[in-house]
C-alpha positions as CSV (number, residue, x, y, z in Angstrom):
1,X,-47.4,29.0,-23.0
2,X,-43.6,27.5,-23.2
3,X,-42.4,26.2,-19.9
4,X,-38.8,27.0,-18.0
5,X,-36.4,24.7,-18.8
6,X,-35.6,22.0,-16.5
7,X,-32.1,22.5,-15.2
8,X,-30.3,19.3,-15.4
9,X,-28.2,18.1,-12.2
10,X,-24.9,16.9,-12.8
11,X,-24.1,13.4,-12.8
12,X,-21.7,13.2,-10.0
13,X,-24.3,15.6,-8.0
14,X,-27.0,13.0,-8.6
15,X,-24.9,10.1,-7.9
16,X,-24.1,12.0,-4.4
17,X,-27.8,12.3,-3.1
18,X,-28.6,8.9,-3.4
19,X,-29.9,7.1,-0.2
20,X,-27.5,4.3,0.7
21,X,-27.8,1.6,3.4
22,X,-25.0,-0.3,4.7
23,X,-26.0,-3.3,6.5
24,X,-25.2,-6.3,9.0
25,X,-21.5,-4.6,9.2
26,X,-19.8,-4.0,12.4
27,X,-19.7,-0.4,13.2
28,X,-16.1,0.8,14.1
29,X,-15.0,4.2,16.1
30,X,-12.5,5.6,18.4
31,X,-14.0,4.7,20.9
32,X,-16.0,1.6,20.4
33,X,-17.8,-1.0,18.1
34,X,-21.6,-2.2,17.8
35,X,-23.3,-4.3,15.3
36,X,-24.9,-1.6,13.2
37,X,-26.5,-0.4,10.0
38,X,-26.0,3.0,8.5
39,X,-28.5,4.6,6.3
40,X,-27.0,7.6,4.6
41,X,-28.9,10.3,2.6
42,X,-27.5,13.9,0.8
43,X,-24.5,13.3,1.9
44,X,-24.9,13.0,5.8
45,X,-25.1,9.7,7.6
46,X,-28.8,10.0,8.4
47,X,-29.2,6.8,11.0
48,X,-27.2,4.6,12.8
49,X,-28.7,1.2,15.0
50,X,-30.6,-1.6,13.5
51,X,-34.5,-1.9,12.4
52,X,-33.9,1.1,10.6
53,X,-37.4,2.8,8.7
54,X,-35.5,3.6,5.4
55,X,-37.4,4.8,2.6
56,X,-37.7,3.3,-0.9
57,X,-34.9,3.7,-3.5
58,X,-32.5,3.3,-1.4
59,X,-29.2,1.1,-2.1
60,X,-28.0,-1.7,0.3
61,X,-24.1,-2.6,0.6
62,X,-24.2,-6.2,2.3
63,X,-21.2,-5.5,5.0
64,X,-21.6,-9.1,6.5
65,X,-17.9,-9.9,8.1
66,X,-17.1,-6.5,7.1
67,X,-16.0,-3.1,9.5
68,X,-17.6,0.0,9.0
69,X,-15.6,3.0,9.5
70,X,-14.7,6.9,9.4
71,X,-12.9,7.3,6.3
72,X,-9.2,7.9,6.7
73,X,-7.7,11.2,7.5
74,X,-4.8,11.9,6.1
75,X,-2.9,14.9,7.3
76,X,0.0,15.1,5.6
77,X,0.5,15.2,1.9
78,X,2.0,17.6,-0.4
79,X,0.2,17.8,-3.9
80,X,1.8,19.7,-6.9
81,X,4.5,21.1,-4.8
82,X,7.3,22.6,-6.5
83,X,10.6,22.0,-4.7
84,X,14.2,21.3,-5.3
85,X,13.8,22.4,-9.2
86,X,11.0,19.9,-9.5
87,X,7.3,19.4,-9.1
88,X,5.7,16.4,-7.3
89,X,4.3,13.9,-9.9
90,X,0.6,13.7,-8.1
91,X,-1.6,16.9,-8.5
92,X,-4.8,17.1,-6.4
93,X,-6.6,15.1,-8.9
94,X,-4.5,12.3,-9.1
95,X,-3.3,12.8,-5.3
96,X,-6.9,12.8,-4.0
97,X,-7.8,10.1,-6.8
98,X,-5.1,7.3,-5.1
99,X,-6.3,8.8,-1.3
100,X,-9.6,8.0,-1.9
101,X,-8.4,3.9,-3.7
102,X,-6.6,3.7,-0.4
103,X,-9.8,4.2,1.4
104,X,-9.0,7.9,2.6
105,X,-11.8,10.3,2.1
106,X,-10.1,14.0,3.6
107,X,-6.4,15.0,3.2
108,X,-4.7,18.3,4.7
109,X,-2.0,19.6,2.2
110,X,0.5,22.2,3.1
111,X,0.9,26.3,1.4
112,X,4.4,26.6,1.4
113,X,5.1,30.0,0.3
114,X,8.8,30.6,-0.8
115,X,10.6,33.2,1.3
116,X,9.5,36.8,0.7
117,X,6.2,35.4,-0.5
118,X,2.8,36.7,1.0
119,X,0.8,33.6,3.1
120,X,-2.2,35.1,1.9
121,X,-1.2,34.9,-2.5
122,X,0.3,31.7,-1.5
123,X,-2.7,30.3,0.0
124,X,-5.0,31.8,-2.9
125,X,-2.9,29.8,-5.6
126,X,-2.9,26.3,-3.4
127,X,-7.1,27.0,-3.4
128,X,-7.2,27.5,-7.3
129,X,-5.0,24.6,-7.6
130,X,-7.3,22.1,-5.8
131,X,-10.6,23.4,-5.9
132,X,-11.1,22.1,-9.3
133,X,-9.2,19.0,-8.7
134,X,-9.9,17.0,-6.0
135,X,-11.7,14.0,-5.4
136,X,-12.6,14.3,-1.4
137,X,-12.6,17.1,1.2
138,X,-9.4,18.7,1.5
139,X,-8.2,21.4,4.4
140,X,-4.8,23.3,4.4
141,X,-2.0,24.1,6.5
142,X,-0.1,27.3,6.0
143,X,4.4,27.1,6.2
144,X,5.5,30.1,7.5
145,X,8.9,30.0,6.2
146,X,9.8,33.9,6.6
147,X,9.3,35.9,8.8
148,X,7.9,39.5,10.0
149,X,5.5,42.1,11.1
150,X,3.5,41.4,7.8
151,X,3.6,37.3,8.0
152,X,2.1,38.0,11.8
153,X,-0.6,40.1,10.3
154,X,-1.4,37.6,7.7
155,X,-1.8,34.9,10.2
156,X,-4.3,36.5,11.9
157,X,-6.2,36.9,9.0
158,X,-5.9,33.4,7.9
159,X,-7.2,31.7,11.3
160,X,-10.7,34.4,10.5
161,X,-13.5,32.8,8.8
162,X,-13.1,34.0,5.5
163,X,-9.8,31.5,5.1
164,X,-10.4,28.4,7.6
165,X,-6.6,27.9,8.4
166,X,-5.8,26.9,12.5
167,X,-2.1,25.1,11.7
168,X,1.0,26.9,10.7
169,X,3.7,25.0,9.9
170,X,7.4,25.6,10.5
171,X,10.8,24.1,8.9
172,X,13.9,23.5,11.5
173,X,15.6,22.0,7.8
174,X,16.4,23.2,4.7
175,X,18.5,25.8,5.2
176,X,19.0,28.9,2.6
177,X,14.8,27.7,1.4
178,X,12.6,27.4,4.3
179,X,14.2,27.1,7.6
180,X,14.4,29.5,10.4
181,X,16.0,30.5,13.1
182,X,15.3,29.6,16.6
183,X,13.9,33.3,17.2
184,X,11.9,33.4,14.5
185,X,10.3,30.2,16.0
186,X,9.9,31.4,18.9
187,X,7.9,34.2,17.5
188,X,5.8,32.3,15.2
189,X,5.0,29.7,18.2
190,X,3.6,32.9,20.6
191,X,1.5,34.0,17.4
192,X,-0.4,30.5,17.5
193,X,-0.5,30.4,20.8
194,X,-2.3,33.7,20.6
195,X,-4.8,32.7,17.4
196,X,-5.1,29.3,19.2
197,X,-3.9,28.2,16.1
198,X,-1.8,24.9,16.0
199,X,2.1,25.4,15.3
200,X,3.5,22.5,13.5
201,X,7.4,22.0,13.0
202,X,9.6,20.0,10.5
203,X,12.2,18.8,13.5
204,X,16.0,18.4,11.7
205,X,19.0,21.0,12.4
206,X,19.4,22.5,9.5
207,X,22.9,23.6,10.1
208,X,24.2,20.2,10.6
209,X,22.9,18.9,8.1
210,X,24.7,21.3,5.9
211,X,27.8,21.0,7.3
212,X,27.3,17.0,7.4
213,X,26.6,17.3,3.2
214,X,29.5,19.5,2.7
215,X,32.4,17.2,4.6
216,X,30.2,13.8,2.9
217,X,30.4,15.7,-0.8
218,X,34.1,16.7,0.1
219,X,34.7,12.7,1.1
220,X,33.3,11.6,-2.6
221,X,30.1,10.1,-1.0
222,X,27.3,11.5,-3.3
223,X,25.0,8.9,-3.9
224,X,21.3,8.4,-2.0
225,X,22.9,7.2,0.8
226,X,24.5,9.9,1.7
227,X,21.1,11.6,2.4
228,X,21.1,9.2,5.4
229,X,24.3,9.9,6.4
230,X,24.1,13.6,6.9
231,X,20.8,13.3,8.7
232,X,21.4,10.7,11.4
233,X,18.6,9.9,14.3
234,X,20.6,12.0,16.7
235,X,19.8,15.4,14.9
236,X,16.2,14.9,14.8
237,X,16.0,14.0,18.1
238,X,18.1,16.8,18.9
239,X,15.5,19.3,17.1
240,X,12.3,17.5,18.2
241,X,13.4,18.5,21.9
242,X,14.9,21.7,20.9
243,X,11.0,22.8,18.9
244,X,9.7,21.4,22.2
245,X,11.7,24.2,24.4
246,X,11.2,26.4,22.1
247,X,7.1,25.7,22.5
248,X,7.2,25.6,26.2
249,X,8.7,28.9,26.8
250,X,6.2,30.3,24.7
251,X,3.2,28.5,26.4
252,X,2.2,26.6,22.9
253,X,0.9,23.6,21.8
254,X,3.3,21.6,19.7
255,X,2.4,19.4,16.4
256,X,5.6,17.2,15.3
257,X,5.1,16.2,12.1
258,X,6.8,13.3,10.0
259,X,8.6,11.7,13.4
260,X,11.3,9.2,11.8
261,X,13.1,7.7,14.7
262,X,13.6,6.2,17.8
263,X,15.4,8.9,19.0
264,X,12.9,11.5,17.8
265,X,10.3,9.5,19.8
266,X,12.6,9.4,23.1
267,X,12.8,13.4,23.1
268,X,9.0,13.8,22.4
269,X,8.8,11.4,25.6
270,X,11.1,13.2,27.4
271,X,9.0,16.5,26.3
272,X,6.1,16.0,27.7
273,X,7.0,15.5,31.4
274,X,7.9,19.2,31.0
275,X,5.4,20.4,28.8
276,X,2.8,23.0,29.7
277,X,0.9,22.5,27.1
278,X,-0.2,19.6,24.6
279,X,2.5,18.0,22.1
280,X,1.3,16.0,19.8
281,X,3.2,13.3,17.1
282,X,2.8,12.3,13.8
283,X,4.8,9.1,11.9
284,X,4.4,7.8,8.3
285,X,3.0,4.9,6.6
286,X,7.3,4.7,5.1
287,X,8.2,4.7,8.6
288,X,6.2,1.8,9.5
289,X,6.2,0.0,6.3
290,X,10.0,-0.1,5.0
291,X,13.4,1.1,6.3
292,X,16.6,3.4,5.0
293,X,18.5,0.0,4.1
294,X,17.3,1.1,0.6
295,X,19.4,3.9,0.1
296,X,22.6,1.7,-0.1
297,X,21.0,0.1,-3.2
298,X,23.1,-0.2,-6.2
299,X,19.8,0.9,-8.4
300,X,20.4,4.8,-8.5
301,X,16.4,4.8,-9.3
302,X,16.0,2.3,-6.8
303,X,17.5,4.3,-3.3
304,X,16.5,7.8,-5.0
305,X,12.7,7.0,-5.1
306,X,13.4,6.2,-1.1
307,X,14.7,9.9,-0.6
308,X,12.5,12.1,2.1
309,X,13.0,14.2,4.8
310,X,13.7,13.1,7.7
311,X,14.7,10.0,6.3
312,X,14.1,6.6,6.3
313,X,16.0,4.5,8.9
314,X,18.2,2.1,8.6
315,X,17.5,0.3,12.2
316,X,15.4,-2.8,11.8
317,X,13.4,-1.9,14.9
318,X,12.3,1.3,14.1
319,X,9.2,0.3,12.3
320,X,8.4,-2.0,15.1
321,X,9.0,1.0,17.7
322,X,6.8,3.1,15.7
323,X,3.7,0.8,15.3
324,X,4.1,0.5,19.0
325,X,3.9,4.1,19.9
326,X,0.9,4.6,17.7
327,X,-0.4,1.8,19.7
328,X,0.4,3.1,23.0
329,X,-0.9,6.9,22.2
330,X,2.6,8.0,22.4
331,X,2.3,9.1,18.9
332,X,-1.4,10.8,18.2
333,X,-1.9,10.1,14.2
334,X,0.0,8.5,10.7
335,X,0.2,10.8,7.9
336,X,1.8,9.8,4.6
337,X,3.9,12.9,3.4
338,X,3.0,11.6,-0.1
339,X,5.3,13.7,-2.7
340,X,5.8,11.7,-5.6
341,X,8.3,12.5,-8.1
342,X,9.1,11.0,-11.7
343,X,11.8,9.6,-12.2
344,X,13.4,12.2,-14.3
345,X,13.1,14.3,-11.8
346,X,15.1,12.2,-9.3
347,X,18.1,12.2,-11.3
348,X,18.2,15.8,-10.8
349,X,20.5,14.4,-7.5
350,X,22.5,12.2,-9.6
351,X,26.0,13.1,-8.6
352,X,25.0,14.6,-5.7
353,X,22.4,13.5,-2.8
354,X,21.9,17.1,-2.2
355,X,19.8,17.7,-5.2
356,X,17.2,14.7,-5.1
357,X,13.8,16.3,-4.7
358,X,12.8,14.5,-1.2
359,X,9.4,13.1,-1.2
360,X,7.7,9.3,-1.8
361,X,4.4,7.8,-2.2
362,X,2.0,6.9,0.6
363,X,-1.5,8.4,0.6
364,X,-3.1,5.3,-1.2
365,X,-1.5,2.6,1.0
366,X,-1.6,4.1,4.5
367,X,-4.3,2.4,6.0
368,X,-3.8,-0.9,4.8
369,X,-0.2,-0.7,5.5
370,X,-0.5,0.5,8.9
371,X,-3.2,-2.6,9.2
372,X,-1.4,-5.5,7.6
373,X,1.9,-3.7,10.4
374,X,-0.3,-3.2,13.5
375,X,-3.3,-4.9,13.5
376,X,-2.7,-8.3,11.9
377,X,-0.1,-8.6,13.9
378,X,-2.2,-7.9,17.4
379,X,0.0,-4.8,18.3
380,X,-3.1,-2.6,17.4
381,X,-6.7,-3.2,17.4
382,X,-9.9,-1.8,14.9
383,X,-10.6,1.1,17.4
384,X,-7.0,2.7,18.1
385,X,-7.1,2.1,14.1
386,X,-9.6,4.5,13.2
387,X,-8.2,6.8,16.1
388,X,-4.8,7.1,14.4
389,X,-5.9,6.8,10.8
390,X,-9.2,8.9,11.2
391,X,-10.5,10.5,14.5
392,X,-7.6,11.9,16.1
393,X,-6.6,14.2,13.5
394,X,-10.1,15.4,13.0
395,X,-10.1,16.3,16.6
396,X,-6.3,17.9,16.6
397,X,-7.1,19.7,13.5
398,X,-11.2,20.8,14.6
399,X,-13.3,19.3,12.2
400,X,-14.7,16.3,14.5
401,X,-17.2,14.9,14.9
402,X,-18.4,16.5,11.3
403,X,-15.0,13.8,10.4
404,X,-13.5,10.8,11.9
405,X,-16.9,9.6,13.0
406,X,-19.7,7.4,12.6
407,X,-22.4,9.0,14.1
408,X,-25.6,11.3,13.2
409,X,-25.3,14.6,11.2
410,X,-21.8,13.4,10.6
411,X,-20.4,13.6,7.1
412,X,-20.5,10.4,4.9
413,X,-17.8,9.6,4.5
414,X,-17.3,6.1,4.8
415,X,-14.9,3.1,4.3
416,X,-16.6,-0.7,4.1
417,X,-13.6,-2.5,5.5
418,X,-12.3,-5.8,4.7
419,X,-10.1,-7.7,7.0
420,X,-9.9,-10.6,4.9
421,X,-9.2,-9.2,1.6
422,X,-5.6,-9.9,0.6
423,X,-3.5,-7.8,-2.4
424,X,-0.4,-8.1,-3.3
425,X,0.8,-3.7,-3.4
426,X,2.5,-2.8,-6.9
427,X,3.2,0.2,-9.2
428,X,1.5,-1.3,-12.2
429,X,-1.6,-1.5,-9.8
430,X,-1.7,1.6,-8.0
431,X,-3.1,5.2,-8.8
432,X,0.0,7.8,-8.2
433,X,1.3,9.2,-11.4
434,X,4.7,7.8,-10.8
435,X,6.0,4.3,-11.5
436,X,7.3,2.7,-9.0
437,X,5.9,2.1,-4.9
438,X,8.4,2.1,-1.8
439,X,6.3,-0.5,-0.9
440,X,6.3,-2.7,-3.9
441,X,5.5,-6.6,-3.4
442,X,4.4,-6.2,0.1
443,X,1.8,-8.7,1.0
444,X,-1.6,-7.3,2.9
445,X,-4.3,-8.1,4.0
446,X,-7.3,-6.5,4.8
447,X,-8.3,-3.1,2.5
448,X,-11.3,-1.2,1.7
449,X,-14.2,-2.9,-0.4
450,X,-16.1,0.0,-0.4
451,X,-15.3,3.7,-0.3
452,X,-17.9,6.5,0.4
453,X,-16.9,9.9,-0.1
454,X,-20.0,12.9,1.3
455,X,-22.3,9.8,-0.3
456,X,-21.5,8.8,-3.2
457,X,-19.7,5.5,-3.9
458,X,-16.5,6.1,-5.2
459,X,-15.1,3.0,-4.6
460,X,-17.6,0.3,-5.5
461,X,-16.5,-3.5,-4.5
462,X,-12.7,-2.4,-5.9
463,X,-14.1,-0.1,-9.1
464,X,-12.8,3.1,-8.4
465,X,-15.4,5.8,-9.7
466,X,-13.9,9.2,-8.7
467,X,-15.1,12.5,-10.2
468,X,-13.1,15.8,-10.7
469,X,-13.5,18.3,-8.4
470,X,-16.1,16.7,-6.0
471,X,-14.7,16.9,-2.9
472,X,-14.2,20.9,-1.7
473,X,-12.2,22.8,0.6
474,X,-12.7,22.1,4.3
475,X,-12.4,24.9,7.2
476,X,-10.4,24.2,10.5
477,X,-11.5,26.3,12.7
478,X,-9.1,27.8,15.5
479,X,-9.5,27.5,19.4
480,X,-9.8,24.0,19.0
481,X,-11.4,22.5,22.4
482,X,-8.6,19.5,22.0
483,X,-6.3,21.3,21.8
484,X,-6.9,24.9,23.6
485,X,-10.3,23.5,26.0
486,X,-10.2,25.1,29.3
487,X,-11.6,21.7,31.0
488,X,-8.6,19.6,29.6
489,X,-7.2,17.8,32.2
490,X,-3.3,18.6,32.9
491,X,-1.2,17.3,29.9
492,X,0.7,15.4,32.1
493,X,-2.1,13.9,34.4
494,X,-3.1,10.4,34.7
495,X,-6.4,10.4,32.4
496,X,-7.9,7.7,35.4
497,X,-7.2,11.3,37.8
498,X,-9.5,14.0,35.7
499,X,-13.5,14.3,36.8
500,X,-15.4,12.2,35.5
501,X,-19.5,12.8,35.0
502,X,-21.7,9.7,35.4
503,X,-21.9,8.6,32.5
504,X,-18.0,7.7,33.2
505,X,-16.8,10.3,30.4
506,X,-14.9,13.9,31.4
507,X,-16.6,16.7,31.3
508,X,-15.0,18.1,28.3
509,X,-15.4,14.7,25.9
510,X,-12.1,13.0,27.4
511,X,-12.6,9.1,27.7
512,X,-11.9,7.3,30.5
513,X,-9.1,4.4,30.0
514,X,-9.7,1.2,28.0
515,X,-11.3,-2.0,29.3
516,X,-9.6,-3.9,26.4
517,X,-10.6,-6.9,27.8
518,X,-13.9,-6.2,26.3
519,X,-12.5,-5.2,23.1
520,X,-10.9,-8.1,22.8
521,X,-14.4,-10.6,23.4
522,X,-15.8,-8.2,20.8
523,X,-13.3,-8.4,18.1
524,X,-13.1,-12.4,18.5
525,X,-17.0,-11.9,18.0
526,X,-15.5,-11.2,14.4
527,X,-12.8,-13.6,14.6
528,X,-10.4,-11.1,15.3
529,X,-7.3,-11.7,17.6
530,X,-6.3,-7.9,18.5
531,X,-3.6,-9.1,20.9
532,X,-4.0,-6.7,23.3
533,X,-3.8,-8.3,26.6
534,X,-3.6,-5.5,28.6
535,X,-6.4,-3.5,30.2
536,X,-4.4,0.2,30.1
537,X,-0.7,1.3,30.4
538,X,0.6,-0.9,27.5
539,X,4.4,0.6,27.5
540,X,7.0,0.7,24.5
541,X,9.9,-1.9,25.1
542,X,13.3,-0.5,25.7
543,X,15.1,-1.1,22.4
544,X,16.7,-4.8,22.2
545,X,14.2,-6.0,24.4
546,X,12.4,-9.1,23.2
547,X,8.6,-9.0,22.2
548,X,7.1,-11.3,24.5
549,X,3.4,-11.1,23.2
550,X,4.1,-11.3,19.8
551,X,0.9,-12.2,18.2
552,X,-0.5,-12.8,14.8
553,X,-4.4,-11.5,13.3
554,X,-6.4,-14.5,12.3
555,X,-9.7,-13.8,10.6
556,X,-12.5,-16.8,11.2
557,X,-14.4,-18.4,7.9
558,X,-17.2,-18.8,10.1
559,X,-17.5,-15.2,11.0
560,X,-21.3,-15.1,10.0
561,X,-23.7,-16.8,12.7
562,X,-21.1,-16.4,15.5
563,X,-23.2,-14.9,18.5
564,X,-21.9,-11.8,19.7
565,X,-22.9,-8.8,21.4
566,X,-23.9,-6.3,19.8
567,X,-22.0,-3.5,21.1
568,X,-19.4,-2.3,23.1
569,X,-18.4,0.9,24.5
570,X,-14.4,1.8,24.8
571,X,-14.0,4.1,27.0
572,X,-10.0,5.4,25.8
573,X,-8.4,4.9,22.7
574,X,-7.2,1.4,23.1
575,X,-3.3,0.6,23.2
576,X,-2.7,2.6,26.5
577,X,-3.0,6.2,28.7
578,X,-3.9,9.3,26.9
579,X,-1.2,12.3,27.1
580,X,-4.5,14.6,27.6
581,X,-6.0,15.2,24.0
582,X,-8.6,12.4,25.0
C-alpha cells in the first residue's frame, strides 16, 4: 500500500509561520507606549503584555533599548511606471525589496491609466505586474486621468469587492497627458463622494506651468533648474486651494498628495476653516530631507536625479516648516513618491527641463529620514512617529487596525527600532536599482534592526532576506469610518469639544488631546529627549520667526536598568489638535 505524497511547503511559507517573540522592547503606537513583549504566530501578532505563556519553538529577538513598532506605511510610490518616454528604474520587486530595508512593510502604488484607457484593463495590468513581485502587502490607488460616463461606471465597480480600490486620484499638472479640467474634477470629486471613496489630487496649474516652460525655453534656460522655475510655490498653493473649492462645493473629502511648500501648506490651512468635509495632507521624505538648491548644480546628473513634481524647494525653511506640520497634525502622513530613474533615462531632458522623467528615490529612507529630521531633533516624538509613518494612513486609507498597529489579531508586521544605530545613507549601500540617492552622505541615526513582514523576518539584525512575491495585494475598503463616520466630530471642532465616553475616548475611536507631559517622563524612561514641551496646541511658527525650543535627541548608555513605568496611554496623536480624523 504506497502512501500520498507529502506536499512540501515552500520555504518562504515555512519561514512565515514560525512563532516569534520579541521581548523587553518598548511597545510604540499612535497613541501610546508600554513596556511589552509581542509573541507572534502564522503571521498575526498573537499576544501582547508581559509573562507571556508562549509555546516551545518559538524564536526570541532581544529588543532591550529598542522601540517596537507598526511597520511603516508608505502611501505613495510609483513602481514600474512608464512616463515621459521612460520607465521608473524600481519594479515591485526591487521597489518593495528597498521599502521593506527601510523598515516599511505595506506600500500603496498608483494605476495610472493613459487617457482613453479603461480603469478597469489598467488596474488588471498594475495587479499582474506586482502580484508576482512584491516583497510586502501592497494596496492601489486608481488616476482617473480622463474622463466620462464609462470612467464613472468603472469606478463604481472598482470601490465593489471584487477590486478593493477606495482612492481615486486626480492630476491638476501635466497638461496634454493626465490633467483635467476643473469640471471634470468636479465631477470625479461628486463620484467619490458618492462611493465614499477618497478623491486624491496632484495640486499644480497645469496651464501655467506650460506657459512658464514655453517663455523659460524661449529665454534659453533649459537646464534642471528651469523645472523650478516654471513651477514656483505660488502655483501650488494656488491649486491646493483651488482642489479644495473645487472639493467643498461638491461636499467631498480631499487627500493632497506630495505637498511641497510653504505656501501649499498656508492654503490647506486656510482650507479647512471652510471645509465641510475632511482634507487631509501628505509631504515627502525629499521635502523634509533636502531642498531645490540642487537643481542649480553644474552636474547635469547631479540636479536631474533631483527632478519631481511639485518640486523641490529652494527655501531653506521649508523642510523645517514641513517637519513641523507633520508634528502639529497639520499634515496627516509622509509618503515617498519613490520613482527612480537611470540615468540614461534622465538625459532624455538634456537640452530641455521639459523632458526629464520627474521622479526620485525615497521608499527605503523615509522613516529614518523623517526620524534623524523630527525626532532627534525633539520637534517630533516615537508616537506622532508611527502616526505619520504608519497609523494614519492605515486609517485614511481603511485598513487599520489590521495595519498601523500593535495590537491583537493585527497583522505582523513589525519594525524592531533602533534609536541609537547610526549609518552613514549612500547609493553603493542602498537597494533601488538606480545609482545615485538624493540623500547621499546624510548622517542618521536611529534605523530598523529588525524587520517583520506578516511573520517572517525579512530583515534580520541588518541581513535583508526578502522573497519574491511574498507580500500580496491588500483591499481598501470604501466608506471608510475616518473618513465618511457619521459620529466624527465637525472637521473644524476643537477635538477637547466632541463627546467623550468614560473611558475619556469619542465615541467613534477619536482620542482625546495629548498629555505630553507624560510622554515626555516616558520617553526619558528610554533616554529619550522628545522636546515636546507642550501639553496640546503646538502651532507652526510664522516663517522668519526664530525657533525658540530648539532641541536635540540624546539617547542614554544606561538605558537598561533605568526604572520606568511600564506604560502610558496618549490620548491624541502627540505634536498638537486633531483637524477631526482622530
Amino acid at each position: 500500500m504506497s502512501s500520498a505524497p507529502v506536499k512540501k511547503v515552500p520555504i518562504h511559507l515555512q519561514s512565515s509561520q514560525n512563532r516569534l517573540l520579541i521581548k523587553n522592547g518598548r511597545v510604540v503606537n499612535d497613541d501610546g507606549m508600554e513596556d511589552a513583549d509581542v509573541y507572534i504566530e502564522d503571521g498575526i501578532i498573537k499576544q501582547v503584555g508581559r509573562n507571556l505563556i508562549i509555546p516551545g519553538g518559538t524564536r526570541t529577538i532581544d529588543a532591550t533599548g529598542k522601540l517596537v513598532m507598526p511597520g511603516g506605511i508608505d502611501p505613495h510610490t510609483h513602481f514600474e511606471l512608464e512616463m515621459m518616454g521612460a520607465k521608473s528604474a524600481d519594479d515591485f520587486y526591487k521597489g518593495t525589496r528597498a521599502a521593506v530595508a527601510g523598515g516599511t512593510t505595506t506600500v500603496i502604488d498608483f494605476v495610472l491609466p493613459q487617457k482613453g484607457q479603461s480603469l478597469l484593463e489598467a488596474y488588471d495590468n498594475w495587479r499582474k505586474k506586482a502580484d508576482g513581485k512584491v516583497c510586502c502587502d501592497y494596496g492601489l490607488h486608481v488616476g482617473v486621468t480622463w474622463w466620462s460616463p464609462s470612467v464613472k461606471k468603472e469606478m463604481e465597480q472598482l470601490v465593489t469587492e471584487q477590486y478593493g480600490v477606495n482612492s481615486f486620484k486626480m492630476f491638476m499638472a501635466y497638461k496634454d497627458a493626465w490633467m483635467l479640467d476643473d469640471y471634470d474634477l468636479y465631477c470625479t470629486f461628486e463620484t467619490c463622494a458618492a462611493l465614499k471613496a477618497l478623491p486624491q489630487v496632484h495640486a499644480e496649474n497645469g496651464h501655467i506651468i506650460a506657459r512658464n516652460t514655453e517663455k523659460l525655453l524661449a529665454a534659453g534656460v533649459t537646464g534642471p533648474e528651469g523645472h523650478q522655475l516654471s513651477r514656483d510655490e505660488e502655483v501650488e498653493g494656488e491649486a491646493v486651494n483651488r482642489a479644495c473649492v473645487i472639493a467643498n462645493q461638491a461636499k467631498s473629502p480631499l487627500y493632497i498628495v506630495h505637498m511641497m511648500s510653504k505656501s501649499a501648506l498656508e492654503s490647506l490651512q486656510n482650507a479647512r476653516k471652510r471645509q465641510q468635509m475632511p482634507v487631509y495632507g501628505e509631504t515627502l521624505a525629499a521635502t523634509v530631507g533636502t531642498d531645490g538648491t540642487h537643481y542649480r548644480n553644474a552636474c547635469f546628473r547631479h540636479a536631474a536625479a533631483h527632478v519631481l513634481s511639485p518640486p523641490l524647494r529652494p527655501d531653506p525653511d521649508t523642510p523645517q516648516v514641513m517637519v513641523e506640520a507633520l508634528a502639529d497634525d497639520c499634515l496627516q502622513t509622509i509618503g515617498s513618491d519613490n520613482c527612480t530613474f537611470h540615468e540614461k533615462d534622465k538625459e532624455i531632458g538634456k537640452g530641455n527641463f521639459s523632458k526629464i522623467p520627474n521622479g526620485v528615490n525615497g521608499v527605503e529612507d523615509r522613516m529614518a529620514i523623517l526620524w534623524q529630521k523630527a525626532v532627534n531633533t525633539g520637534v517630533m516624538d516615537p508616537c506622532r512617529f508611527v502616526a505619520v509613518t504608519s497609523s494614519n494612513s492605515a486609517k485614511i486609507f481603511n485598513i487599520w487596525p489590521q495595519k498601523g498597529r500593535i495590537a491583537v489579531n493585527s497583522d505582523a508586521d513589525v519594525v524592531v527600532w533602533d534609536p541609537r544605530l547610526e549609518r552613514t545613507i549612500t547609493a553603493a549601500a542602498h537597494k533601488h536599482a538606480i545609482d545615485f540617492n538624493i540623500f547621499e552622505g546624510q548622517h542618521v541615526v536611529g534605523s530598523p534592526q529588525f524587520v517583520i513582514v506578516n511573520g517572517r523576518v525579512c530583515l534580520d539584525d541588518g541581513d535583508l532576506r526578502v522573497v519574491e512575491g511574498y507580500g500580496k495585494f491588500l483591499k481598501t475598503p470604501s466608506n471608510c469610518p475616518y473618513v465618511y463616520g457619521d459620529e466624527l466630530p465637525a472637521v473644524n471642532d476643537r477635538v477637547d469639544a466632541a463627546p467623550q465616553n468614560a473611558s475619556g475616548r469619542f465615541t467613534n475611536g477619536t482620542p482625546t488631546p495629548t498629555d505630553l507631559t507624560l510622554v515626555n517622563k516616558h520617553l526619558e524612561g528610554l533616554g529619550i529627549s522628545s522636546g515636546c514641551s507642550t501639553p496640546t496646541g503646538r502651532k507652526m511658527r510664522e516663517v522668519g520667526q526664530r525657533d525658540l525650543q530648539s532641541s536635540s535627541f540624546s539617547i542614554s548608555k544606561e538605558v537598561e536598568g533605568l526604572e520606568t513605568k511600564t506604560s502610558v496611554r496618549v490620548r491624541n496623536p502627540p505634536g498638537g489638535k486633531s483637524s477631526g480624523l482622530w
